[in-house]
N, C-alpha and C positions, 0 to 999 in steps of 0.2 A: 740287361739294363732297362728297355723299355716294358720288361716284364714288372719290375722292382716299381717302375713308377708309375706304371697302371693300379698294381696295390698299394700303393703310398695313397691313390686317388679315392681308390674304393674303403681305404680302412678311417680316409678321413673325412667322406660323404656320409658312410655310416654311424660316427661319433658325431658328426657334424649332427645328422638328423633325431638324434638319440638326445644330445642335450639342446636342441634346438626344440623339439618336441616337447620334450618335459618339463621347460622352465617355461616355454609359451604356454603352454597348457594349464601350466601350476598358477599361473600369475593371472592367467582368463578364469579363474574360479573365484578370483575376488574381482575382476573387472565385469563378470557376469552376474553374479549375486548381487552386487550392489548398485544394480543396472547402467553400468557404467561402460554398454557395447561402445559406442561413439570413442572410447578412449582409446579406444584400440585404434580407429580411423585417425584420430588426432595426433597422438605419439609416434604411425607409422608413417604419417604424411611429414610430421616434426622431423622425423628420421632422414623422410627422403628431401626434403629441402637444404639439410642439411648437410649432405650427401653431396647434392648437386652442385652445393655454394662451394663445397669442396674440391669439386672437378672444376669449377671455374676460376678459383685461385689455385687449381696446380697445386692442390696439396692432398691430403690424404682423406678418401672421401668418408671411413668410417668413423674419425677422431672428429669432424663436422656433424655428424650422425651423429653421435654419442654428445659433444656439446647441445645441440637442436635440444635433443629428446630430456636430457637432465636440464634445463632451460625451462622446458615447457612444462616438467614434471615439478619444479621448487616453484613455481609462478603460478600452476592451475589453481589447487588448491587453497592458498591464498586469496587471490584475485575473486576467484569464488566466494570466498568469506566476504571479504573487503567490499563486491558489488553486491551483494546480497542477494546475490543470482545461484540459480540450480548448476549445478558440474555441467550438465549433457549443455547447458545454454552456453556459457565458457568454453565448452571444447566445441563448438560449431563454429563459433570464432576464430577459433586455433588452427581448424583441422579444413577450414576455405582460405586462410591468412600464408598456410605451410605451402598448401597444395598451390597456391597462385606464386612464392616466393620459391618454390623447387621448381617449374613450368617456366619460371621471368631464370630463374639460373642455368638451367639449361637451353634458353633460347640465347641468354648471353655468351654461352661458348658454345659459336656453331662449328667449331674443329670437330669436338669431343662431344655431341649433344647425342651424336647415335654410334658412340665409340664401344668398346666391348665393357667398359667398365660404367658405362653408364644403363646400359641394357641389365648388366647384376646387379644396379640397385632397384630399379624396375622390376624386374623380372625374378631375380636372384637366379645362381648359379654354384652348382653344387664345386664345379671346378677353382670355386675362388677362395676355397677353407683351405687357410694354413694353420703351422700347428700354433701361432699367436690365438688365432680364431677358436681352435679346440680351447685352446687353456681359457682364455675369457670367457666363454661359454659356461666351461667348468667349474669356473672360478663361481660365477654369478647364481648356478644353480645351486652349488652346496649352499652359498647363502641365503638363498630362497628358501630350500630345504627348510636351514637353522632356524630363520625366522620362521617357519610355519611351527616347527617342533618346539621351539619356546615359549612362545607366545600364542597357544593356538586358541585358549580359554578366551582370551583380551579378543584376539581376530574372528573368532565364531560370534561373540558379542556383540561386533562395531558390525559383522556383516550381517547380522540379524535385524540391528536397530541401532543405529547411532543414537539417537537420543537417547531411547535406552539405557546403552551401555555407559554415556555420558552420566546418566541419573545414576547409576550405581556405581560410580565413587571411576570409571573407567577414564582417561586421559586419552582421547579417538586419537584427538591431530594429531600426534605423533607418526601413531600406526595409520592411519589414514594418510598423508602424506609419502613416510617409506614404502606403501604401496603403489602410489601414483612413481615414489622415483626406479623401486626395481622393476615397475612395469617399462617403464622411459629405456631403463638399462638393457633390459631384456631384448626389445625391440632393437635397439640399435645393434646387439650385436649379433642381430637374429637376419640383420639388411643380407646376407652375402648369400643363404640357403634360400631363404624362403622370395626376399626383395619389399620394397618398402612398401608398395601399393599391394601386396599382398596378405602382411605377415598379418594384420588384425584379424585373419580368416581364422589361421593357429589359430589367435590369441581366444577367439568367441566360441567358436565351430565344436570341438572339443566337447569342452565343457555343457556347452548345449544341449551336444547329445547325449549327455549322462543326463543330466537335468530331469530327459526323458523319462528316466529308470526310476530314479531318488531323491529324498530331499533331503537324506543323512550328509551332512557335510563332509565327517570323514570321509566317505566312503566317497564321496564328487570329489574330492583334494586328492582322494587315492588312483581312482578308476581316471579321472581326466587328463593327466600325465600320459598314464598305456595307452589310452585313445589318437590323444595328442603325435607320442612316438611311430605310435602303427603307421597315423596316416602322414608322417615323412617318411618315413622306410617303403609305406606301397607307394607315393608320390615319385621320389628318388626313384624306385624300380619301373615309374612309367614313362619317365623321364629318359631314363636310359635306354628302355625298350623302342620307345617311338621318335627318340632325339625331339621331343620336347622340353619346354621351360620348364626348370624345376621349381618352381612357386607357383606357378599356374597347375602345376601337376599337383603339388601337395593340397593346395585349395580346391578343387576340385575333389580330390581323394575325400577331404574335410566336408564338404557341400553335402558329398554324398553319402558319408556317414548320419550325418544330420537328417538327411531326408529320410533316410530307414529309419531312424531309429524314430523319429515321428511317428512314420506308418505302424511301428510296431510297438509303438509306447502303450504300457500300462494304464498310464494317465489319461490316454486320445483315448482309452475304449469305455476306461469310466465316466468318461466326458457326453 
């Protein structure tokens, strides 16, 4: 029996980091090109206040997450048009306003403020994926997927040049917006692996260090996925190895992808 549920654990760390991996990763190749790193800080601190707001009403802390992050995802956007201000200025707003209301929520429930479910939003934990979590996961990736594979003509354009692609006949907000909101999505149901002060590391990290390599879009939408995945699966495995935080473990895996691939970038020799 306790053989059966050590593998229930491992077969759903491994799914867990697989589609955690490649919808982080996928969704950081439009948050990275369209220099939109901060969004990743914004949405995963939207996540964790929302989380926390969640542990202090005694309810369920990822449906608080998932509100927060689609919140802040339908409102950036917008709010950016409306003040006539740059994204990166609006999400610095967002992303000191999350982090101060997740830190005031958790200081309001000192029961639960360093309870084990408040440390997996924090921190994440690979022992907190159930099969809800798989399937959400799932669910959000193949959509990620679809939209790249439909729309990918419209999305290489908007990420090239929004004006741009606005001048030739292109309708951005639409696609501009449902990026901001499956990134929000992503994020939140990404809190429980990776944890909320971490997950923007996936979200940039990645994709970064392909950047290194190329500037073929395909080929960054293709390679920063497998990047993304590797470095949960070696995170997860140092995790378990050294009984460390598994978000801390995968961000650091991520960190140090990044740094290589710097030292060894094509780019840094032409430079």
């Amino acid at each position: 029996m306790l053989e059966i549920f050590f593998t229930k654990i491992l077969i759903f760390a491994i799914l867990g980091a697989v589609l955690t991996g490649y919808t982080c990763s996928l969704m950081g190749t439009f948050v990275v090109r369209m220099n939109l790193s901060s969004l990743g800080f914004a949405m995963s601190h939207a996540a964790f206040a929302g989380a926390a707001l969640g542990i202090f009403l005694k309810n369920d802390p990822l449906i608080f997450a998932l509100l927060f992050s689609v919140f802040v995802s339908l409102a950036l956007g917008p709010l950016a048009d409306k003040a006539k201000l740059k994204t990166d200025v609006v999400i610095g707003v967002i992303f000191s306003l999350s982090m101060a209301l997740g830190l005031l929520f958790l200081n309001l429930s000192p029961d639960t403020a360093m309870s084990s479910t408040a440390l997996r939003i924090l921190w994440g934990s690979v022992l907190g994926m159930t099969t809800a979590d798989i399937i959400y996961l799932l669910i959000i990736s193949v959509i990620a997927i679809l939209f790249v594979m439909m729309f990918f003509k419209e999305i290489n354009a908007i990420l090239f040049d929004r004006k741009l692609a606005r001048a030739s006949g292109i309708n951005d907000k639409p696609f501009y917006y449902l990026i901001l909101f499956l990134t929000s999505v992503t994020v939140a149901f990404s809190l429980k692996l990776v944890g909320g002060l971490l997950v923007f590391a996936l979200m940039v990290n990645p994709t970064s260090s392909v950047y290194q390599f190329s500037y073929d879009m395909k080929k960054i939408i293709i390679l920063s996925p497998i990047v993304g995945v590797f470095s949960c699966l070696l995170g997860i495995l140092i995790s378990f190895a050294f009984d460390l935080p598994t978000g801390s473990s995968i961000a650091i895996v991520c960190s140090a992808i990044f740094g290589i691939s710097v030292l060894i970038s094509p780019k840094r020799r032409k430079g």
